[in-house]
OpenMM code with the backbone's topology and positions (N, CA, C; nanometers):
from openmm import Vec3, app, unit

residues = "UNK UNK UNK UNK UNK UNK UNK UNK UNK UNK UNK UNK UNK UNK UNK UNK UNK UNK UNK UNK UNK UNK UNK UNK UNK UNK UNK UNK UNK UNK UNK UNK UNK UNK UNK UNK UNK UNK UNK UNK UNK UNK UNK UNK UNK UNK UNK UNK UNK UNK UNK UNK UNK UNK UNK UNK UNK UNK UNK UNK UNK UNK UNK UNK UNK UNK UNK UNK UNK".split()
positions = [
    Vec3(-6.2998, 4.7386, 6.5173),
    Vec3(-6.2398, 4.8629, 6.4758),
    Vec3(-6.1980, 4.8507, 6.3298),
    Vec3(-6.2206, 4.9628, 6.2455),
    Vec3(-6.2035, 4.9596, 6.0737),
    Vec3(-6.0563, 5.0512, 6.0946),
    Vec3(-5.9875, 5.0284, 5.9984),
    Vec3(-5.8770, 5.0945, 5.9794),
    Vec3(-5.9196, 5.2086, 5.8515),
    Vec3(-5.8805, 5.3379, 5.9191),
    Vec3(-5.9481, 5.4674, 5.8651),
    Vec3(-5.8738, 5.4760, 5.6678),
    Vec3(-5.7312, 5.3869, 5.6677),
    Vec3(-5.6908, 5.4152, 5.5456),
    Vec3(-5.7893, 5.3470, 5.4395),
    Vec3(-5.8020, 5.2158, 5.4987),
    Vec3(-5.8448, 5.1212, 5.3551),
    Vec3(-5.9829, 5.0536, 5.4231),
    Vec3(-6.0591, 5.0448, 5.5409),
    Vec3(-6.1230, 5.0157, 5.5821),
    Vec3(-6.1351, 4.8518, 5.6207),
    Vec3(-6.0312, 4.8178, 5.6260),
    Vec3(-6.0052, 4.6823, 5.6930),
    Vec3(-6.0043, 4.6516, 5.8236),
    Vec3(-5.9597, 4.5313, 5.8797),
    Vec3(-5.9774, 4.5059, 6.0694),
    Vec3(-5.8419, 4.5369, 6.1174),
    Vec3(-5.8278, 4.5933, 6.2271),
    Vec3(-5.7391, 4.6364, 6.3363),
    Vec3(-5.7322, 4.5284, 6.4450),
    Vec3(-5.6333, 4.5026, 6.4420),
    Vec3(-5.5565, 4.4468, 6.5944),
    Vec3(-5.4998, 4.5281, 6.6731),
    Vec3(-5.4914, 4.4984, 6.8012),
    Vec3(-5.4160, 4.5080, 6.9074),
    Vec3(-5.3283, 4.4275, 6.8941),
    Vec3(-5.1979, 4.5159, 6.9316),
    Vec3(-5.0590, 4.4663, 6.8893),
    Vec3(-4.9499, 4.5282, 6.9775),
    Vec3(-4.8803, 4.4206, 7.0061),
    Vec3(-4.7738, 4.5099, 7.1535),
    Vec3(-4.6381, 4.4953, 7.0473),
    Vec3(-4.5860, 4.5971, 7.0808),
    Vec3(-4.3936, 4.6229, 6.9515),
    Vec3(-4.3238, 4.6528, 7.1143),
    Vec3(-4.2337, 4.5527, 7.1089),
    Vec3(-4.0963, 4.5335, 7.1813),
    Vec3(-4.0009, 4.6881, 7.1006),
    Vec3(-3.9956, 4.8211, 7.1053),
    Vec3(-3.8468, 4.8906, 7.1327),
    Vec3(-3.8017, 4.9105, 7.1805),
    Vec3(-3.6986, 4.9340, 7.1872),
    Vec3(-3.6007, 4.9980, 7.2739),
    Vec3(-3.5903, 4.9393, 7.4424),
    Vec3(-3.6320, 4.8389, 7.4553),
    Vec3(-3.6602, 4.7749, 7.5841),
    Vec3(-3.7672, 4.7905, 7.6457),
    Vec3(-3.8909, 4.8810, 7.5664),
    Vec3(-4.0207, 4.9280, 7.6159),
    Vec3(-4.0988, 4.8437, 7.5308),
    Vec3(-4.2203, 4.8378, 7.5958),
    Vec3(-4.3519, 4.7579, 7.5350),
    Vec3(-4.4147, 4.8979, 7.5109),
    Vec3(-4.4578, 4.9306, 7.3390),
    Vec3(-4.5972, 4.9963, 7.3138),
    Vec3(-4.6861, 4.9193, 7.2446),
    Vec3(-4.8275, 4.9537, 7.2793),
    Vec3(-4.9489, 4.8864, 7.2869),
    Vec3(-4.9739, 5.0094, 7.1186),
    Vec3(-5.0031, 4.9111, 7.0024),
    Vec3(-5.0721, 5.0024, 6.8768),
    Vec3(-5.1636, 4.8679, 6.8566),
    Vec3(-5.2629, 4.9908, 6.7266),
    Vec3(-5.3110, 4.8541, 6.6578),
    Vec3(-5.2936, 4.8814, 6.5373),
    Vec3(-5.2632, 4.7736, 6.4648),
    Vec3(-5.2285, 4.7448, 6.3145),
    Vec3(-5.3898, 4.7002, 6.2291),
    Vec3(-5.3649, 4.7555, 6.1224),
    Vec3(-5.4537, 4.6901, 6.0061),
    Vec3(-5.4193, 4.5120, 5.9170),
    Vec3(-5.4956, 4.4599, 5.9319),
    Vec3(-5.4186, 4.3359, 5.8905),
    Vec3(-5.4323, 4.3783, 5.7052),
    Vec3(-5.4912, 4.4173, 5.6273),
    Vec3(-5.4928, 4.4488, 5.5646),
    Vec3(-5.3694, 4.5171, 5.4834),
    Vec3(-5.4351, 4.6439, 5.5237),
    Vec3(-5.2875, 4.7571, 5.4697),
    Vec3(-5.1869, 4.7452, 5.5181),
    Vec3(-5.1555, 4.7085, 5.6727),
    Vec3(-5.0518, 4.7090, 5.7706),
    Vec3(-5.0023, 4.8709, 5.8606),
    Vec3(-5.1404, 4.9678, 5.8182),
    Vec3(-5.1191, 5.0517, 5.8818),
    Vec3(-5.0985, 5.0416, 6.0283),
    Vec3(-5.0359, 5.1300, 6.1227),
    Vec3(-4.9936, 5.1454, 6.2671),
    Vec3(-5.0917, 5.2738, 6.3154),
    Vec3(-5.1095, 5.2652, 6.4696),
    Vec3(-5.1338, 5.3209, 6.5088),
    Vec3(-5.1404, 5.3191, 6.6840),
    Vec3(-5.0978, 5.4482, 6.6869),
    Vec3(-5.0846, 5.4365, 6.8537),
    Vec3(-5.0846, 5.5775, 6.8765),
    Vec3(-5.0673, 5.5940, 7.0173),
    Vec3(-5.1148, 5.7433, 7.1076),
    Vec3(-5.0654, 5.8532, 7.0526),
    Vec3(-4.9176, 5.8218, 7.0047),
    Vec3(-4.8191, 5.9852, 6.9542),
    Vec3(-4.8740, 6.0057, 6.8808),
    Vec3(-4.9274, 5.8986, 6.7505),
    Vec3(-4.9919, 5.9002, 6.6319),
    Vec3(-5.0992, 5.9647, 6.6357),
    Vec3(-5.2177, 5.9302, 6.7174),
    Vec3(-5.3470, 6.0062, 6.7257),
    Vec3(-5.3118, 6.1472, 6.7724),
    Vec3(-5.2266, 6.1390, 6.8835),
    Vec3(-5.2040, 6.2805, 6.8980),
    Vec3(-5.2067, 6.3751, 6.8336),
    Vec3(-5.0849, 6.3322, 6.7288),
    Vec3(-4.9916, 6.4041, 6.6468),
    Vec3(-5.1170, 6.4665, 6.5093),
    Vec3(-5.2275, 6.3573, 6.5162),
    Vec3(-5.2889, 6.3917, 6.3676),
    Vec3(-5.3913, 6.4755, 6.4477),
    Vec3(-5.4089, 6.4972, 6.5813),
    Vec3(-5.5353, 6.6177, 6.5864),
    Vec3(-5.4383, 6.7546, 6.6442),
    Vec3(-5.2999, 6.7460, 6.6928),
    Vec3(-5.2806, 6.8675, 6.7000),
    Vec3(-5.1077, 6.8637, 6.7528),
    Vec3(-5.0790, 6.8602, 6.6212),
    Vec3(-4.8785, 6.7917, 6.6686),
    Vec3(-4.8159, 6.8760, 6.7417),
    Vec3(-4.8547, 6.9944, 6.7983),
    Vec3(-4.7671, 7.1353, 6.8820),
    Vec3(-4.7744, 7.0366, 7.0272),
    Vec3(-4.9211, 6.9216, 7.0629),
    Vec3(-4.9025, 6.8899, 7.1573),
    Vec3(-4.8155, 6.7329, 7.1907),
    Vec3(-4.7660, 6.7080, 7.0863),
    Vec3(-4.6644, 6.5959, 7.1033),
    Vec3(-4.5671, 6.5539, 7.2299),
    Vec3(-4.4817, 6.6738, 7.1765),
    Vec3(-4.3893, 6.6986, 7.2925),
    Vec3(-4.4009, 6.6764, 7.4192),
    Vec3(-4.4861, 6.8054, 7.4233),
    Vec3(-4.5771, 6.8237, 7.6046),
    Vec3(-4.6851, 6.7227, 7.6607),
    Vec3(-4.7008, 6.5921, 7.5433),
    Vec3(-4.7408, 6.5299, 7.6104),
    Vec3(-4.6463, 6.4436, 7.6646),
    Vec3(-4.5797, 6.4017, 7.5718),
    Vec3(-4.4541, 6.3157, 7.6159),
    Vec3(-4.3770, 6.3266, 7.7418),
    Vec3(-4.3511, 6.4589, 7.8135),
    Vec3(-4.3149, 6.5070, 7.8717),
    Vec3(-4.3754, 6.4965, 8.0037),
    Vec3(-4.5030, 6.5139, 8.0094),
    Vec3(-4.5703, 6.5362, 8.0961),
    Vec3(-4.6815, 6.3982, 8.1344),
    Vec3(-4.7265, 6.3344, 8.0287),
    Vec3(-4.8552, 6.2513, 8.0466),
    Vec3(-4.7484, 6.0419, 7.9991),
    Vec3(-4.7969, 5.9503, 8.0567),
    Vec3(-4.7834, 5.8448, 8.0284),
    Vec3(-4.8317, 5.7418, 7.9834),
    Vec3(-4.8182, 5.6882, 7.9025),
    Vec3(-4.8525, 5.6315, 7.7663),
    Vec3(-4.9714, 5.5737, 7.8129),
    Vec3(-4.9838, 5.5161, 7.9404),
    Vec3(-5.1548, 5.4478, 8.0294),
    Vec3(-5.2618, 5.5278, 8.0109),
    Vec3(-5.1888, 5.6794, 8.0297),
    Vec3(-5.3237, 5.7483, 8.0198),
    Vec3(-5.3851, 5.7569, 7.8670),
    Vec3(-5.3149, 5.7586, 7.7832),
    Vec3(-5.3461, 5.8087, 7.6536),
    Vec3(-5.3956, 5.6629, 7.5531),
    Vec3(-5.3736, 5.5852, 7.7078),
    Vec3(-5.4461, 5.4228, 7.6462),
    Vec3(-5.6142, 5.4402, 7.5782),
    Vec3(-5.6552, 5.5377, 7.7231),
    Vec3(-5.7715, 5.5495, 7.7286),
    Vec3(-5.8034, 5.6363, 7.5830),
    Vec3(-5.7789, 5.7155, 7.5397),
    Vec3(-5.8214, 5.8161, 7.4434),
    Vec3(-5.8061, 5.7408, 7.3125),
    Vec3(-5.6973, 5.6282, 7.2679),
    Vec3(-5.6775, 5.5879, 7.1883),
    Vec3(-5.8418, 5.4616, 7.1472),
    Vec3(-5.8215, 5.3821, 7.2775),
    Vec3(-5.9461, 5.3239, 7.3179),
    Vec3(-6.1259, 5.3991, 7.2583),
    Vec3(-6.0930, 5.5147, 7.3049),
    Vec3(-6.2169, 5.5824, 7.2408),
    Vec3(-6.2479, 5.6231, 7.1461),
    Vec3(-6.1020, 5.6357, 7.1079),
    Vec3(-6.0855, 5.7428, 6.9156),
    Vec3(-6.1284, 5.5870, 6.8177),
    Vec3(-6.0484, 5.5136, 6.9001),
    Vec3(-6.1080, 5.3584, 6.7882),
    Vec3(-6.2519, 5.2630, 6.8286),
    Vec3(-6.3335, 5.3500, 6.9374),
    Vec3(-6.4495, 5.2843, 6.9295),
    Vec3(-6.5377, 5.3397, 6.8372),
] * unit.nanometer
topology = app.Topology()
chain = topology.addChain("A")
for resn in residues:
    res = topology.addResidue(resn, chain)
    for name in ("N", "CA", "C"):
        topology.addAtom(name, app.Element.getBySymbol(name[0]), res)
């Protein structure tokens, strides 16, 4: 996976907050982030919320998975 800012390599990377594990991947490069709210948010941020609300972070594993193949 290329990282869309600077075109460098992406990891998979788990961040300990708030007592939760989220799954992003980082650029080793730039050190850009990225994860599900994120992709969300950049194709259509009205659905942020309502996903949050409604959908769990497993499912949106998958979409993230595909947006970075």
């Amino acid at each position: 996976m290329k990282c869309e800012r600077c075109l460098g390599p992406m990891v998979s990377e788990r961040v300990l907050y708030q007592g939760r594990v989220f799954h992003m991947w980082k650029c080793l490069m730039c050190g850009d982030l990225i994860d599900w709210i994120i992709l969300l948010n950049r194709s259509d941020p009205s659905l942020v919320e309502e996903a949050l609300n409604e959908k769990s972070e497993e499912m949106f594993q998958e979409e993230v998975r595909s947006h970075c193949a």
